[in-house]
N, C-alpha and C positions, 0 to 999 in steps of 0.2 A: 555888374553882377557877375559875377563867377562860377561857373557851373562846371565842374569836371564831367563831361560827358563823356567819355571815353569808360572811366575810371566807375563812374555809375553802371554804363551799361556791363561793363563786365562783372560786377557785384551781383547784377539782377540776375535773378532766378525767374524771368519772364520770358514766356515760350520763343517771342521775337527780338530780345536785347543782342542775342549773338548776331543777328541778321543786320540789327541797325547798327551794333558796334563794326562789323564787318565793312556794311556801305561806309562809313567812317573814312577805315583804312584805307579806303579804295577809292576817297578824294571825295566824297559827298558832302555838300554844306550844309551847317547846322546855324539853325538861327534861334534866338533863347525869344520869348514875346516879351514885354520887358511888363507888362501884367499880371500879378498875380490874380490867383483865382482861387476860391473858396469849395473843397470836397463836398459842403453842404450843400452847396449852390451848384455842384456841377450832379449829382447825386442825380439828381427828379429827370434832369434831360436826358443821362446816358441810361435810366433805366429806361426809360420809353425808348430810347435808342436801340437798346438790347431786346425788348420786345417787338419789337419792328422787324430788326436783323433776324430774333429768329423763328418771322413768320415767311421768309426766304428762301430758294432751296438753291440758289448758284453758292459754287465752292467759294467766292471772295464774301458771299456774306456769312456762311458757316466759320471761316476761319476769323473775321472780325467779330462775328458773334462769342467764340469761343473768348478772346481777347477781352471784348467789350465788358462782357461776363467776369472776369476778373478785374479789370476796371471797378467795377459797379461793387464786390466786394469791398474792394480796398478801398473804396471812395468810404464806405459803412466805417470800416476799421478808422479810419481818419478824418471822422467827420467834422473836428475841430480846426484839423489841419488847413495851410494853403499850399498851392506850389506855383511851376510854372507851367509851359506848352513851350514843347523846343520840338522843330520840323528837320527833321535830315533828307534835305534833297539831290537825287543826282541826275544819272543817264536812264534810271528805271522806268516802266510804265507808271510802276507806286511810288510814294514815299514812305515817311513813319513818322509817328506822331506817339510823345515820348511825354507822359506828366510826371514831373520831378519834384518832391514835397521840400517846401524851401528850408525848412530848417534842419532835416535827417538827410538831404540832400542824395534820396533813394527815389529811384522808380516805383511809381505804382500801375503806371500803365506805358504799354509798347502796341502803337498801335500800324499794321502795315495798312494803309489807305490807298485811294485808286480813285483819281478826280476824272470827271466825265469830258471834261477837257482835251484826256488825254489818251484818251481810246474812241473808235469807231461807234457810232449807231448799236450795231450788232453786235460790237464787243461787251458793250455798257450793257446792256438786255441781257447777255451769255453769263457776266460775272456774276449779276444777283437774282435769276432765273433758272439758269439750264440745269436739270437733273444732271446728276452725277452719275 
């Protein structure tokens, strides 16, 4: 499969595509899942998703929500549609989570994530918790 990621994310007009084309630059690896997946079928989970995130009030989940939120539209606009899931990982706390519709070969969603993994007890509570 062939996915111009570089070349996608700088077309995108999505809040985070400079962020992820940027980690790019700066040697981060991008992995493509080699699964397509169906906007119908991702529709019902990311909206519960979005409604979750924005019962929240830490800034990683306002800003995933903000994201998620446009997800959730453009999942509507393409409901026909499939695409993939391509993860750009590097030296960051987050990564980003990038759905790319396979045959307009455009983002619909940029998503910057934060695995619990990969932060402290107190950190994980402070992202999707702490008043601003």
């Amino acid at each position: 499969m062939n996915i111009a990621v570089t070349e996608i994310l700088q077309k995108s007009e999505l809040a985070l595509a400079k962020d992820a084309y940027s980690a790019i630059c700066e040697g981060w690896h991008v992995d493509v899942s080699p699964n397509r997946s169906s906007c119908k079928g991702l529709h019902r989970a990311y909206k519960m998703r979005l409604d979750h995130l924005r019962s929240l009030s830490g800034e990683h989940a306002k800003q995933l929500a903000a994201s998620v939120g446009v997800f959730v539209s453009n999942l509507e606009l393409h409901s026909q549609a499939y695409g993939y899931w391509l993860t750009i990982r590097g030296d960051g706390v987050h990564h980003f989570a990038i759905f790319v519709l396979s045959d307009e070969q455009t983002a619909i969603a940029c998503l910057r994530l934060i695995g619990k993994q990969d932060v402290s007890d107190a950190d994980w509570e402070h992202i999707w918790h702490a008043k601003a």
